[in-house]
matplotlib code that plots the C-alpha trace (Angstrom):
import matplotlib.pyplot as plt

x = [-2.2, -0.6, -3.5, -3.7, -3.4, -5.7, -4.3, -1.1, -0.8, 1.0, 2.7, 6.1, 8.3, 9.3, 5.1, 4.7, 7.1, 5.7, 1.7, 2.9, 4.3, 1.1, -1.3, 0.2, 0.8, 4.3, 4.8, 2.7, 3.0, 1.1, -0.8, 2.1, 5.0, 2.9, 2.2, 5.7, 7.1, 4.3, 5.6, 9.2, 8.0, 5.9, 8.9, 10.4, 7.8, 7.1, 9.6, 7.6, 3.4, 3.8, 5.8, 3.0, 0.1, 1.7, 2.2, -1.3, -3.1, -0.9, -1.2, -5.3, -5.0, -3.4, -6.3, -8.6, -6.8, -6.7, -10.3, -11.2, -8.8, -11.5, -8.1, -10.1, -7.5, -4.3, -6.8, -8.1, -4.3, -3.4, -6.2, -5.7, -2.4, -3.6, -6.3, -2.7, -0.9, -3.9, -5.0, -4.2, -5.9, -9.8, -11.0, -8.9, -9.1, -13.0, -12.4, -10.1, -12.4, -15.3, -13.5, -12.0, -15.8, -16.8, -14.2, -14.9, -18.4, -17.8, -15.5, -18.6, -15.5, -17.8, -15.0, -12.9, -16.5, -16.6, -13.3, -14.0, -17.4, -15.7, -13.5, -15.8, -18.1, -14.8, -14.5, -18.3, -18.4, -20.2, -19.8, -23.6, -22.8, -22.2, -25.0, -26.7, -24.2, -23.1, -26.4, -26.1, -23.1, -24.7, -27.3, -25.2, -23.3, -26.2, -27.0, -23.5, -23.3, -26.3, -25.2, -21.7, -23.0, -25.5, -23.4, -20.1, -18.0, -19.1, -17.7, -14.7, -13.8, -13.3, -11.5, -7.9, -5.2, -2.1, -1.8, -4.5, -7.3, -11.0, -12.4, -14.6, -18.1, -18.9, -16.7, -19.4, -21.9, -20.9, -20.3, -23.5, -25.1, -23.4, -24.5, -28.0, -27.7, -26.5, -29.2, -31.8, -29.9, -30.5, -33.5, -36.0, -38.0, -38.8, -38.8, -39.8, -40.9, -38.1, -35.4, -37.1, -37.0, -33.5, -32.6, -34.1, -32.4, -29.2, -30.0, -30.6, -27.1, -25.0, -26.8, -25.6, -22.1, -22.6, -22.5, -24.6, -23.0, -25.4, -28.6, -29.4, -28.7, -30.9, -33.9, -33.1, -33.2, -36.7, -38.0, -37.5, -38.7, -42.2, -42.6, -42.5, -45.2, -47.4, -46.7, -48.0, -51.3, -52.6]
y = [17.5, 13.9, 11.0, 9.0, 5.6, 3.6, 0.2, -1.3, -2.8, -6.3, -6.4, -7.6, -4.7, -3.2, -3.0, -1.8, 0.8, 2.2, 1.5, 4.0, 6.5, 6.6, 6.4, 8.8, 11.6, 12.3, 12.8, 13.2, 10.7, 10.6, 7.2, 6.0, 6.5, 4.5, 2.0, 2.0, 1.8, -1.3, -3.3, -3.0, -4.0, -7.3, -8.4, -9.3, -11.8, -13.9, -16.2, -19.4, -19.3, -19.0, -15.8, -14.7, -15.5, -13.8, -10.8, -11.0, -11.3, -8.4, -6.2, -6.9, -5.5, -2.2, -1.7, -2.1, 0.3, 3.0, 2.2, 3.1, 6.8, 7.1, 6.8, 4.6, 5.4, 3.5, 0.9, 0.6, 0.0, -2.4, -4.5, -4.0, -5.9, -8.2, -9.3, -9.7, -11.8, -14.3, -14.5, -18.1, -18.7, -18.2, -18.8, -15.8, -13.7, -13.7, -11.7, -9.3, -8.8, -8.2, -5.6, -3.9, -3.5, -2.1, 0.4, 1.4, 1.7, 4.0, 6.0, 6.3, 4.8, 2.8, 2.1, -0.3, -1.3, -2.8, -4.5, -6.1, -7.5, -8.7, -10.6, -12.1, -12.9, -14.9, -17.0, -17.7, -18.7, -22.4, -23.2, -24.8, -23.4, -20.0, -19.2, -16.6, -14.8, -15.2, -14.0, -11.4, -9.7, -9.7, -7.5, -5.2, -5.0, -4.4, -1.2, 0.5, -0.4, 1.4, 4.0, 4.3, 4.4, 6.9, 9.2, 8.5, 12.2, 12.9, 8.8, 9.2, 12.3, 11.6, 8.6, 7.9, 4.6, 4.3, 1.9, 2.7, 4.4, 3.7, 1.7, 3.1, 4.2, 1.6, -1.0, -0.4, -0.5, -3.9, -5.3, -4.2, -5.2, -9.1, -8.6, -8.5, -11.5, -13.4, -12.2, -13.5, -16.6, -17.6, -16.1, -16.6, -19.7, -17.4, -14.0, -14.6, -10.9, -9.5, -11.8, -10.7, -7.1, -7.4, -9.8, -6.8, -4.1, -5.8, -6.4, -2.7, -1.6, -4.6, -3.0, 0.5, -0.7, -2.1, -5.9, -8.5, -11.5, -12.1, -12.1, -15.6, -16.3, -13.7, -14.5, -18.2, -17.2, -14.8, -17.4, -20.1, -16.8, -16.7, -20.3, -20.3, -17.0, -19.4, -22.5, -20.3, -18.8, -22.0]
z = [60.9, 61.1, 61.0, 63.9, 64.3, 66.0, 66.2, 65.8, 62.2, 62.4, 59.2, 57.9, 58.9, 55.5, 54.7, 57.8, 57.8, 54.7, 56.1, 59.3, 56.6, 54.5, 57.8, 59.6, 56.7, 57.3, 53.4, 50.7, 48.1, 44.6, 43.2, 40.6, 43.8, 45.9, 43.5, 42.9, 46.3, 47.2, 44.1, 45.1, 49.0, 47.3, 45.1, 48.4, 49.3, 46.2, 46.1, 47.5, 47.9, 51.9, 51.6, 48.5, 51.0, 53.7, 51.5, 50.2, 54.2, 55.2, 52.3, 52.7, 56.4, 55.1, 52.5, 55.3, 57.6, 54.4, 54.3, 57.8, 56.8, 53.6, 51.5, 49.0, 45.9, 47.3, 48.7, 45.7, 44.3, 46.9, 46.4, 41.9, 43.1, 45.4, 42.1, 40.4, 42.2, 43.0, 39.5, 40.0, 42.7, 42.1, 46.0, 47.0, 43.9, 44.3, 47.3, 46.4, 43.2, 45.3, 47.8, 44.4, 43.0, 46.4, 46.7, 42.8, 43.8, 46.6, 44.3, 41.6, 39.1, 36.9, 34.8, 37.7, 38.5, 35.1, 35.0, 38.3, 37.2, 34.1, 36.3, 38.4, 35.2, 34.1, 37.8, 37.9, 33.8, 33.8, 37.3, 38.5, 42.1, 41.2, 38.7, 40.9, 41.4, 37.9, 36.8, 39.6, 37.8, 34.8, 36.0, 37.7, 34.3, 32.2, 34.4, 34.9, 30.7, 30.0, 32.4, 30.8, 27.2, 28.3, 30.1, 28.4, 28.4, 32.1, 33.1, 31.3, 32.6, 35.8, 35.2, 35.8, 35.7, 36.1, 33.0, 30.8, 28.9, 29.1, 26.2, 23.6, 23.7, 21.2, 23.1, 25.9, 23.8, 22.4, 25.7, 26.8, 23.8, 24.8, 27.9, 27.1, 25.2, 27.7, 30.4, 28.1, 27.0, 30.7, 31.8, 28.8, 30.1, 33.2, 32.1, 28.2, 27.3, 29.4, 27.2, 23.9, 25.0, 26.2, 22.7, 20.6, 22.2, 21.7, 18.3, 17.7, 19.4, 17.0, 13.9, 14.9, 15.1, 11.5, 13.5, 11.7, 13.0, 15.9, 13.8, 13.1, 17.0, 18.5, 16.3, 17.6, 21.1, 20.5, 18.7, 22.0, 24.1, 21.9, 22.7, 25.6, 26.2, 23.7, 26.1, 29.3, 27.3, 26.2]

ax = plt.figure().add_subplot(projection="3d")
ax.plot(x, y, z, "-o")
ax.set_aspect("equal")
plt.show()
């Protein structure tokens, strides 16, 4: 039975056109064809910024509206595109990066949870004004890791892209291994025995992957940990 639509979507008529074919179910349409069709739709709108940021508000409201239908897969493709096209732009791109994560998160895709963390780590990177929430992502990171490493067959599974494969187990591992380094990098004046935990668990996961570069660092970093436990007992 067609979907109906609750609201009038105003949207440049060749997007909407195709939004009123996918909301109302008149065809079915798999994830690549719809990807396909919405990249030939946006190549008509990027020819000066106005016409891109247009495109970009517009194609937002038709995530929004697949949202409300539960269609979270082509949301989640619309809004992969939207990350695209503002990769230049990091006010905008956070948003689209956060949305992405969200939908991942709903889908239990741990994966595109991943990559959108990674690219949020990337717009936060050394900025004094977004340190929470870059220390925010690097918690969320560290848990999904340690979930992905632990549960790797069942994740990947389940996992699909229209352009690639999943990294490695001990890709994850690695980057959760980094990840570790960097929470305690940051956090070891306040947390000490947390950072030295964290700094010897990732020590333990680079010496499984045969990785010795990181030695000489880590013991720096438990050493300044250690100093400052001895600091606070005295």
């Amino acid at each position: 039975m067609p979907i109906a639509i609750k609201k009038q979507l105003f949207l440049p008529s060749s997007l909407r056109c195709f939004a009123d074919n996918i909301l109302n179910n008149t065809h079915s349409m798999s994830e690549r064809d719809f990807a396909q069709n919405l990249t030939a739709i946006q190549k008509s709108y990027m020819k000066t910024p106005a016409q891109r940021d247009y495109f970009c508000t517009a194609a937002d409201k038709f995530a929004d509206r697949l949202l409300e239908e539960n269609n979270l897969d082509f949301a989640g493709i619309i809004i992969s595109k939207l990350c695209k096209i503002t990769e230049d732009i990091p006010s905008k791109l956070e948003k689209f990066l956060i949305k992405g994560y969200e939908i991942a998160k709903k889908n239990g895709d741990y994966i595109h949870m991943m990559a959108r963390l990674n690219s949020l780590r990337k717009i936060y990177y050394r900025k004094h004004d977004k340190l929470r929430q870059y220390i925010q992502v690097l918690y969320k990171q560290e848990k999904y890791l340690e979930h992905l490493t632990q549960n790797y067959e069942t994740t990947t599974q389940g996992y699909h892209s229209l352009l690639r494969a999943p990294a490695s187990k001990n890709e994850y591992l690695q980057m959760l291994a980094h990840v570790q380094v960097e929470i305690s990098k940051i956090t070891k004046r306040l947390h000490p025995q947390e950072a030295i935990d964290r700094l010897n668990s990732a020590e333990e996961i680079f010496h499984s992957l045969g990785n010795n570069l990181h030695d000489d660092y880590i013991s720096m970093l438990i050493s300044e940990a250690e100093q400052v436990i001895l600091r606070k007992s005295s």
